[in-house]
C-alpha positions as CSV (number, residue, x, y, z in Angstrom):
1,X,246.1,-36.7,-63.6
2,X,242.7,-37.6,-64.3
3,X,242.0,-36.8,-67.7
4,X,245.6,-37.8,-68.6
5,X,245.1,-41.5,-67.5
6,X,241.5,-41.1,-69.3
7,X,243.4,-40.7,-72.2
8,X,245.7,-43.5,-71.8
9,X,242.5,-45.9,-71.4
10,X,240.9,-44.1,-74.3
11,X,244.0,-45.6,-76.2
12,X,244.8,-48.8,-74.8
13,X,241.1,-49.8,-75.7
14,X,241.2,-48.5,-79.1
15,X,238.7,-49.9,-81.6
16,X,238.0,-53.4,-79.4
17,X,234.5,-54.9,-79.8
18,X,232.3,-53.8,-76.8
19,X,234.0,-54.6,-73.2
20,X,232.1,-55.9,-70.3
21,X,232.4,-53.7,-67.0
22,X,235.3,-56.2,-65.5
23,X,237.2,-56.3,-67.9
24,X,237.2,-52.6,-68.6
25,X,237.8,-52.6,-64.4
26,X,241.5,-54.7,-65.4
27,X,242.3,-52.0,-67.8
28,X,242.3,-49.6,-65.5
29,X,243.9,-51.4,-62.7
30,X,247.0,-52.2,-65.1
31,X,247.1,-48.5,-65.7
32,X,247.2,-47.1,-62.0
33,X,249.4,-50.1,-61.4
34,X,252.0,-48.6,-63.9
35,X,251.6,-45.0,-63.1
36,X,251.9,-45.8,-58.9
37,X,255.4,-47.3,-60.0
38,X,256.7,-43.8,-61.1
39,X,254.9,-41.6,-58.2
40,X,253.9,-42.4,-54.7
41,X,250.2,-43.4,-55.1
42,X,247.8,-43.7,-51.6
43,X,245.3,-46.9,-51.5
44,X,242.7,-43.8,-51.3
45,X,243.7,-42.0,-54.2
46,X,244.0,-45.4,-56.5
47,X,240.7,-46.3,-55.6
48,X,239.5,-42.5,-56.4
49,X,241.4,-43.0,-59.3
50,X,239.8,-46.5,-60.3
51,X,236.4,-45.0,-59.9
52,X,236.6,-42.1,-61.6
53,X,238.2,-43.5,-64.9
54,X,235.9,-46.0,-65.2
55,X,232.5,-43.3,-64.9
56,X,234.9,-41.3,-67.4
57,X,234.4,-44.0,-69.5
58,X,230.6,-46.3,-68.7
59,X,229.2,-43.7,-66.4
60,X,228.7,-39.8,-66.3
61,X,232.3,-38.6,-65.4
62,X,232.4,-36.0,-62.2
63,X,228.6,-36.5,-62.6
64,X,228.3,-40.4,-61.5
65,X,229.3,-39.9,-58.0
66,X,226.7,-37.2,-57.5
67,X,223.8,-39.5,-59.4
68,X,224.9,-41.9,-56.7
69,X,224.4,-40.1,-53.6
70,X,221.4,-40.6,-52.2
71,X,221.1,-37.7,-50.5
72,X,222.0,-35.3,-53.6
73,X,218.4,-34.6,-55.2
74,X,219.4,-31.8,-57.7
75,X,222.7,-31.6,-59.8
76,X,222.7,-27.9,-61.6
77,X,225.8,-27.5,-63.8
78,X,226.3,-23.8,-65.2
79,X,228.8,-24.6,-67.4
80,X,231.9,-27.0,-67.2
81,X,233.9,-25.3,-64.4
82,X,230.5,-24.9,-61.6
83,X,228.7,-27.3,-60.6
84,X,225.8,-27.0,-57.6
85,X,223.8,-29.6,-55.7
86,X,221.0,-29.8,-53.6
87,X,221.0,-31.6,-50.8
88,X,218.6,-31.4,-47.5
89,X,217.2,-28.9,-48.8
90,X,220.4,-26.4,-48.9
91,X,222.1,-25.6,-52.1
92,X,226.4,-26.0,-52.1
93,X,228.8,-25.8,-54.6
94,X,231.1,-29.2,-55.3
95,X,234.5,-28.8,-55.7
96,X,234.6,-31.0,-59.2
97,X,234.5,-29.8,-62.7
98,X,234.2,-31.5,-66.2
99,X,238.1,-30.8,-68.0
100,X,236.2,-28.9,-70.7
101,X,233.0,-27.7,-72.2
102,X,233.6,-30.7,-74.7
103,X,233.7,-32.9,-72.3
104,X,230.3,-31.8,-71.0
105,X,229.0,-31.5,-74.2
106,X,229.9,-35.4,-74.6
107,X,228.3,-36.3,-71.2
108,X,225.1,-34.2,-71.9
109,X,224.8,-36.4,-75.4
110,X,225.5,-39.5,-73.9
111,X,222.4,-38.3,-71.3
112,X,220.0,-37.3,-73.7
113,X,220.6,-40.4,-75.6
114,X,219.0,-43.1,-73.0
115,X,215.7,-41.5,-73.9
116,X,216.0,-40.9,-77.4
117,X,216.4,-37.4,-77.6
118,X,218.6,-35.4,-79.0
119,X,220.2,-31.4,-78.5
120,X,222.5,-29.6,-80.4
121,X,222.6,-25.4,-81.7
122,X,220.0,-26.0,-83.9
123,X,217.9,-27.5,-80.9
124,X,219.4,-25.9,-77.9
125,X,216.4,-27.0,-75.3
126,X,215.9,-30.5,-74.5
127,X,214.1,-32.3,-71.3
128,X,214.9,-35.5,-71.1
129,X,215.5,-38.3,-68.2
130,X,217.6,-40.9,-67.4
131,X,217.4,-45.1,-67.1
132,X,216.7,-44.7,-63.7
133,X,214.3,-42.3,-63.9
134,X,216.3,-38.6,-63.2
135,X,215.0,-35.8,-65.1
136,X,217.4,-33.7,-66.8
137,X,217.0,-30.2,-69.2
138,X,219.8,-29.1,-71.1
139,X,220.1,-26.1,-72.5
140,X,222.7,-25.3,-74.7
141,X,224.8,-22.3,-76.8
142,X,223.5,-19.8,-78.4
143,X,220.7,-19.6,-75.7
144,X,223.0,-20.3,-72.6
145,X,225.9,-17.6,-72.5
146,X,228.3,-19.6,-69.9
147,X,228.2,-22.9,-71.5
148,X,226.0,-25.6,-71.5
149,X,223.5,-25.9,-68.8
150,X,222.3,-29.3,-67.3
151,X,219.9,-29.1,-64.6
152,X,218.8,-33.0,-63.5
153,X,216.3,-33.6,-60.8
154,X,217.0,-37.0,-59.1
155,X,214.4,-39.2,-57.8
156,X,214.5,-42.2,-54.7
157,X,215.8,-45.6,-56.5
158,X,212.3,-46.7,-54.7
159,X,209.3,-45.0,-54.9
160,X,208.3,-42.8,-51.8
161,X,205.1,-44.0,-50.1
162,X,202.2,-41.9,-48.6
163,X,203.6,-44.0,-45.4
164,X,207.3,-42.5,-45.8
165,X,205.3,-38.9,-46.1
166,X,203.6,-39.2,-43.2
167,X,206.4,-40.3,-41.1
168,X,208.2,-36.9,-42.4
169,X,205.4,-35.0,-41.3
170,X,204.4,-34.0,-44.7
171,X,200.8,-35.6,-44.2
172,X,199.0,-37.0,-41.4
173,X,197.2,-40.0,-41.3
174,X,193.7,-39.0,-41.4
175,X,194.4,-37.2,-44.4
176,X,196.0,-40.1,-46.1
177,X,193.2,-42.6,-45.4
178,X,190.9,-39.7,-46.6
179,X,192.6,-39.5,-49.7
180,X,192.8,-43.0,-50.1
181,X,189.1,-43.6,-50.0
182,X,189.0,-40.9,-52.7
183,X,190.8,-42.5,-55.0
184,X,189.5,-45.7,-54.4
185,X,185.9,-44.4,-55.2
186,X,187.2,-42.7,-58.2
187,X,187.2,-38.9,-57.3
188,X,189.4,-36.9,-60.1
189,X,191.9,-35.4,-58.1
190,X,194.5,-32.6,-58.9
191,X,197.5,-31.8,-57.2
192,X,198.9,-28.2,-57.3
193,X,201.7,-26.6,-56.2
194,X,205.4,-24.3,-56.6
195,X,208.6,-25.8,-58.2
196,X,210.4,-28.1,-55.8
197,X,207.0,-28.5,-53.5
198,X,206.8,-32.3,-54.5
199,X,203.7,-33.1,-57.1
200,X,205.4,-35.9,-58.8
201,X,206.3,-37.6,-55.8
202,X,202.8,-37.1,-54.3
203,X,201.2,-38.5,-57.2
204,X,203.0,-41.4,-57.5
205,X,202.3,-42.1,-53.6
206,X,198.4,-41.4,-54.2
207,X,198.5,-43.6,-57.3
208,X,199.4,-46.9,-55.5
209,X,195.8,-46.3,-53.8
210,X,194.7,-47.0,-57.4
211,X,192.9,-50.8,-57.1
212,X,195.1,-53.3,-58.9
213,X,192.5,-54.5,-60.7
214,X,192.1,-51.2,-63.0
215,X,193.5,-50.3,-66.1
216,X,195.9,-47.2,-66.2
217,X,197.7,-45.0,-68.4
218,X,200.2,-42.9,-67.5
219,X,200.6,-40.0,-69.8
220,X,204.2,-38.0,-69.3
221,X,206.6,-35.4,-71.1
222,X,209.0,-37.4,-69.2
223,X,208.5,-40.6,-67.6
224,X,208.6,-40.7,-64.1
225,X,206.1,-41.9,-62.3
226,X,206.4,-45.4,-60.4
227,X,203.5,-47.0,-60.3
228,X,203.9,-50.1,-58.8
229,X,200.8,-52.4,-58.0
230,X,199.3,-52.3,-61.1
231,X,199.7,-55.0,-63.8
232,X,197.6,-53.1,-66.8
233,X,199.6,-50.2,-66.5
234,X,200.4,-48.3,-70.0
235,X,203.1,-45.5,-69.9
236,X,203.2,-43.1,-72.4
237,X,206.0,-40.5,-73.4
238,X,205.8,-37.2,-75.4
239,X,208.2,-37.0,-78.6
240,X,209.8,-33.8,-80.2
241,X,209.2,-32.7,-83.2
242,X,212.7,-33.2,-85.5
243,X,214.6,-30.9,-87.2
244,X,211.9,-29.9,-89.6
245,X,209.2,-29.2,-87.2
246,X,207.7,-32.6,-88.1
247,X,206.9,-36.3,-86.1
248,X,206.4,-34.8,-82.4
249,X,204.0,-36.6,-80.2
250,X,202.6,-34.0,-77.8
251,X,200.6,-34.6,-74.4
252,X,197.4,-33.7,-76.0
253,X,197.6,-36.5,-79.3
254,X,198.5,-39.1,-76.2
255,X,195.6,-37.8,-74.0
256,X,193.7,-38.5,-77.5
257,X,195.0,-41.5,-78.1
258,X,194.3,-42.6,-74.6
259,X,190.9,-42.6,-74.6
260,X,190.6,-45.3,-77.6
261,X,193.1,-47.4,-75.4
262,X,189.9,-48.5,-72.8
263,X,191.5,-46.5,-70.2
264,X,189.8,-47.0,-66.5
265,X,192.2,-44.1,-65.3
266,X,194.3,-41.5,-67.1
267,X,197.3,-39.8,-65.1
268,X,198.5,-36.9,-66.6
269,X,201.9,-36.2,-65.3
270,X,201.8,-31.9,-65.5
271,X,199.4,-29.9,-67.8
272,X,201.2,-26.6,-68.9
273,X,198.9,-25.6,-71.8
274,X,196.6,-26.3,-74.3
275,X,196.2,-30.3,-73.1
276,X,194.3,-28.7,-70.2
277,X,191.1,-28.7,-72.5
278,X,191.9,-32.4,-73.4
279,X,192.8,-33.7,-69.5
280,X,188.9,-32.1,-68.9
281,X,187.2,-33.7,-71.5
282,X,189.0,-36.9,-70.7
283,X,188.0,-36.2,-66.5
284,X,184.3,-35.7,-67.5
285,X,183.7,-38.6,-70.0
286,X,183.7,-41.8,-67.4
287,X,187.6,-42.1,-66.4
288,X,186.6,-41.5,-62.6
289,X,189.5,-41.4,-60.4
290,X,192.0,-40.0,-63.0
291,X,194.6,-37.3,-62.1
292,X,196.8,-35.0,-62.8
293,X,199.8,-32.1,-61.5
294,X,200.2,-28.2,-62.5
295,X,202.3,-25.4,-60.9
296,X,200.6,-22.8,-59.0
297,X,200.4,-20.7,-56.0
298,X,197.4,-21.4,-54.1
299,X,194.4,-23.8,-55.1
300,X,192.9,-21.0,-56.5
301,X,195.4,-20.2,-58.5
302,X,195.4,-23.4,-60.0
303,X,191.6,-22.8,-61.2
304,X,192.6,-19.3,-62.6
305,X,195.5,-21.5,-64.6
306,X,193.7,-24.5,-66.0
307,X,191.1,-21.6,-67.6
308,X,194.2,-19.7,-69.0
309,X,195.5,-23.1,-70.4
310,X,192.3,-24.3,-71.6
311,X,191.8,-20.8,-73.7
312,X,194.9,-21.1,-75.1
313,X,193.6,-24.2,-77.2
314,X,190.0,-23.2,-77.9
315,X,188.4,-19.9,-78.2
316,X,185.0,-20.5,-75.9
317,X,183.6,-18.8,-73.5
318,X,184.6,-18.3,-70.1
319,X,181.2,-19.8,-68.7
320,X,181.8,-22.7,-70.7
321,X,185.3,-23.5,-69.4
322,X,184.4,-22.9,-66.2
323,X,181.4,-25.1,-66.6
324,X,184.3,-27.6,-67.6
325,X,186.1,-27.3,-64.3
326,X,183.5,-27.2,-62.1
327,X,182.3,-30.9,-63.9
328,X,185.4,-32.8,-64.2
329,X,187.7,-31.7,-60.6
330,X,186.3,-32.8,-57.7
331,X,189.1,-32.5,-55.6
332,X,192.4,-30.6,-55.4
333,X,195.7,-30.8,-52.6
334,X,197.8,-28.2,-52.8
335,X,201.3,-28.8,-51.8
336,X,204.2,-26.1,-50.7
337,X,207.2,-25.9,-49.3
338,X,207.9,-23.8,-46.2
339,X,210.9,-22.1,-45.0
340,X,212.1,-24.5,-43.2
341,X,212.6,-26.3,-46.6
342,X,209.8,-28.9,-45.6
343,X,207.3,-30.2,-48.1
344,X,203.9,-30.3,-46.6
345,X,200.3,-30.9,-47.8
346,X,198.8,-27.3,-47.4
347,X,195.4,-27.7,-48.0
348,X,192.6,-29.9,-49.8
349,X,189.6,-28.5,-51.5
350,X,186.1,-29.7,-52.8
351,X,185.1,-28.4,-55.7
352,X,181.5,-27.4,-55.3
353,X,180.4,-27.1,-59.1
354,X,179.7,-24.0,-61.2
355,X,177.5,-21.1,-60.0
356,X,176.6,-17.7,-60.9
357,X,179.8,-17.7,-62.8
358,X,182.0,-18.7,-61.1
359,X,183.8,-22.4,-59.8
360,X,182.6,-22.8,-56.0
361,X,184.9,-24.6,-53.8
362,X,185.6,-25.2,-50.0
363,X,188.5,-26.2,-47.7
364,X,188.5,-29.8,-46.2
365,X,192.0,-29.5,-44.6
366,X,194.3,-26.9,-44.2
367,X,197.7,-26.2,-42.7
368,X,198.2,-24.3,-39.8
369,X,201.6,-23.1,-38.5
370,X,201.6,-23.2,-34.1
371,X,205.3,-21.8,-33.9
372,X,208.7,-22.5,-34.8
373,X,211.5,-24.3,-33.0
374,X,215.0,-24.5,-33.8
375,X,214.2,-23.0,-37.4
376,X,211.8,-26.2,-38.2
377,X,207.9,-25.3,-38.1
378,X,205.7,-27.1,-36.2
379,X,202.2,-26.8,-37.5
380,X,198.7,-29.5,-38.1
381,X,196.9,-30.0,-41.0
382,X,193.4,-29.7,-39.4
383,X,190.3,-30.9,-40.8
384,X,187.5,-27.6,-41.7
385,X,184.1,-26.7,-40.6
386,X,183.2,-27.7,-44.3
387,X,183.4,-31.5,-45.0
388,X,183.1,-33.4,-47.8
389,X,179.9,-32.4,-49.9
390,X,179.9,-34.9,-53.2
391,X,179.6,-38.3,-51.6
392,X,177.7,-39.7,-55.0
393,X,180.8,-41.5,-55.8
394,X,181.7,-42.4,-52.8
395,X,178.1,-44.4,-52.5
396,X,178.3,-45.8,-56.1
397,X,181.5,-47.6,-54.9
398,X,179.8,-49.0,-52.0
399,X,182.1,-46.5,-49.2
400,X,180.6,-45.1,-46.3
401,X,183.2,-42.2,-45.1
402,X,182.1,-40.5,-41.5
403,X,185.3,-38.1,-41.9
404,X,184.9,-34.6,-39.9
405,X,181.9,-33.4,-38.8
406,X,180.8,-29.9,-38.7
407,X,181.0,-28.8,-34.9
């Protein structure tokens, strides 16, 4: 009944100048109004109804109720007939499906379009995100063989804060302050971790540490960081090449770019290749207290990574990228998710510089799992023997940080 009263609408507003929300509302109340004169229509299922036609026509059809649940934080749609959410952690099937691939296809352009990107067979990949700051990747026939697939990872309307993680246990206190007086000193500090374990949302929490009085840019394939406190805040955005290979604005020309901007701090959403070389360069010339996200399994795999990414944009040595590292990290938090579903801060490392060939590095924190009750962990992450070695920064800003002690 759906799509045939989305048709009627379609018609009764025909070629009209653009409508406002209300009155597009009285449109569809003078439809349902005619149609629950022939049929027997419940107050529920008109105000389903009413809903419905009108994210069929302003919003993003089956989609729009989803984007509105708050507790829905992925939509993955293989195809028009299955669509899958996550919520609490726990993957389910909905029982709603577009009408037709068309109508999909329709919704995915009208997606895409909010950030000025396009996808079509010629250009079957896109990420993209939407106004409120969702991100979405579409991929599209001939590379998806059961219709066009839309996966869109939802973030809170409000940023979360480092004091929302620590109520959920994902960080205690002590490690926040820590953190906090890192960034405040300006330590460059990378956070690492597996799909789904957070990174975007930690860094925007750790970002609001950043002093108000700075000057930041936000570099991004998509934008999604929040940053909230800070009034010289620049926010840049990748752009695709078009159809000719031609006009794309990658991470590395805005990392470039950045650096003649008089950046305090750069943020580097997520390396994922070559701009590694340039996010190092840009740590070790006098941006203190920048940072940046990457995928990996441990902390050190994340070192193994960032030298795999950097050698895939220069041929150098291996001593000379790992001279690189050691120069322009000082810390790294490595985030995971357990098998309870839970996001937690897993461990924090110093790097300790480059020696005999090699990037040193020790454990500050690190997560221990006690047991497991009612299928949620219950572990501490507990401060280390080793404590934090590099104070220089930490006395050029005029901190004095006790911490943890060796025992």
């Amino acid at each position: 009944m759906t799509e045939e009263l989305r048709k009627e609408l379609i018609q009764r507003l025909g070629e009209k100048d653009v409508l406002s929300d209300e009155e597009i509302f009285e449109h569809i109340d003078e439809l349902i109004i005619l149609r629950s004169r022939q049929m027997l229509m419940p107050l529920s299922m008109r105000e389903r109804l009413r809903k419905e036609l009108f994210a069929s026509i302003r919003g993003m059809d089956v989609l729009q109720e989803l984007l509105d649940d708050a507790g829905i934080t992925e939509i993955m749609i293989n195809g028009y007939r299955d669509i899958f959410v996550e919520e609490d952690g726990q993957l389910r099937k909905v029982d709603k499906a577009f009408v037709s691939k068309e109508r999909l296809e329709d919704v995915i352009q009208q997606m895409v379009s909010t950030a000025n990107r396009r996808v079509n067979e010629a250009e079957p990949i896109v990420d993209s995100r939407l106004p409120d700051g969702s991100r979405i990747n579409v991929i599209l026939a001939p590379i998806a063989m059961n219709g066009p697939v839309v996966t869109i990872r939802k973030f809170p309307k409000s940023p979360v804060t480092m004091e929302q993680l620590i109520g959920w246990g994902s960080i205690t206190e002590e490690v926040a302050v820590f953190l906090k007086v890192l960034v405040v000193a300006g330590y460059n500090i990378f956070v690492c971790g597996g799909t789904g374990s957070g990174k975007t949302t930690f860094l925007n929490a750790l970002s609001n540490y950043i002093p108000a009085d700075e000057r930041v840019i936000t570099i991004e394939d998509s934008a999604e960081l929040q940053l909230k406190n800070i009034a010289n805040l620049v926010s840049l955005e990748t752009r695709n090449a078009n159809a000719e290979g031609e006009n794309g604005i990658t991470i590395r020309d805005l990392i470039k770019t950045a650096l003649r901007a008089r950046p305090d701090r750069i943020i580097v959403g997520e390396i994922r290749g070559k701009e590694a070389l340039d996010l190092l360069q840009a740590f070790n010339t006098g941006h203190d207290g920048s940072m940046s996200t990457g995928h990996a399994n441990s902390p050190a795999d994340m070192l193994s990574r960032i030298e795999t990414m950097v050698l895939m944009g220069m041929d150098m040595p291996i001593e000379a990228v790992r001279s690189q590292i050691g120069s322009a990290i000082d810390v790294i938090v490595y985030l995971g998710r357990l098998r309870d579903k839970s996001r937690r801060v897993l461990s924090i490392i110093e790097i300790d510089g480059y020696r005999d060939g090699e990037v040193k590095y020790h454990d500050i924190f690190k997560f221990e799992e006690i047991r497991e009750v009612n299928g949620k962990i219950i572990g501490e992450l507990k401060g280390c023997r080793d404590r934090l070695y590099n104070r220089t920064k930490l006395e050029m800003a005029g901190i004095y940080w006790g911490g943890h002690e060796e025992d």
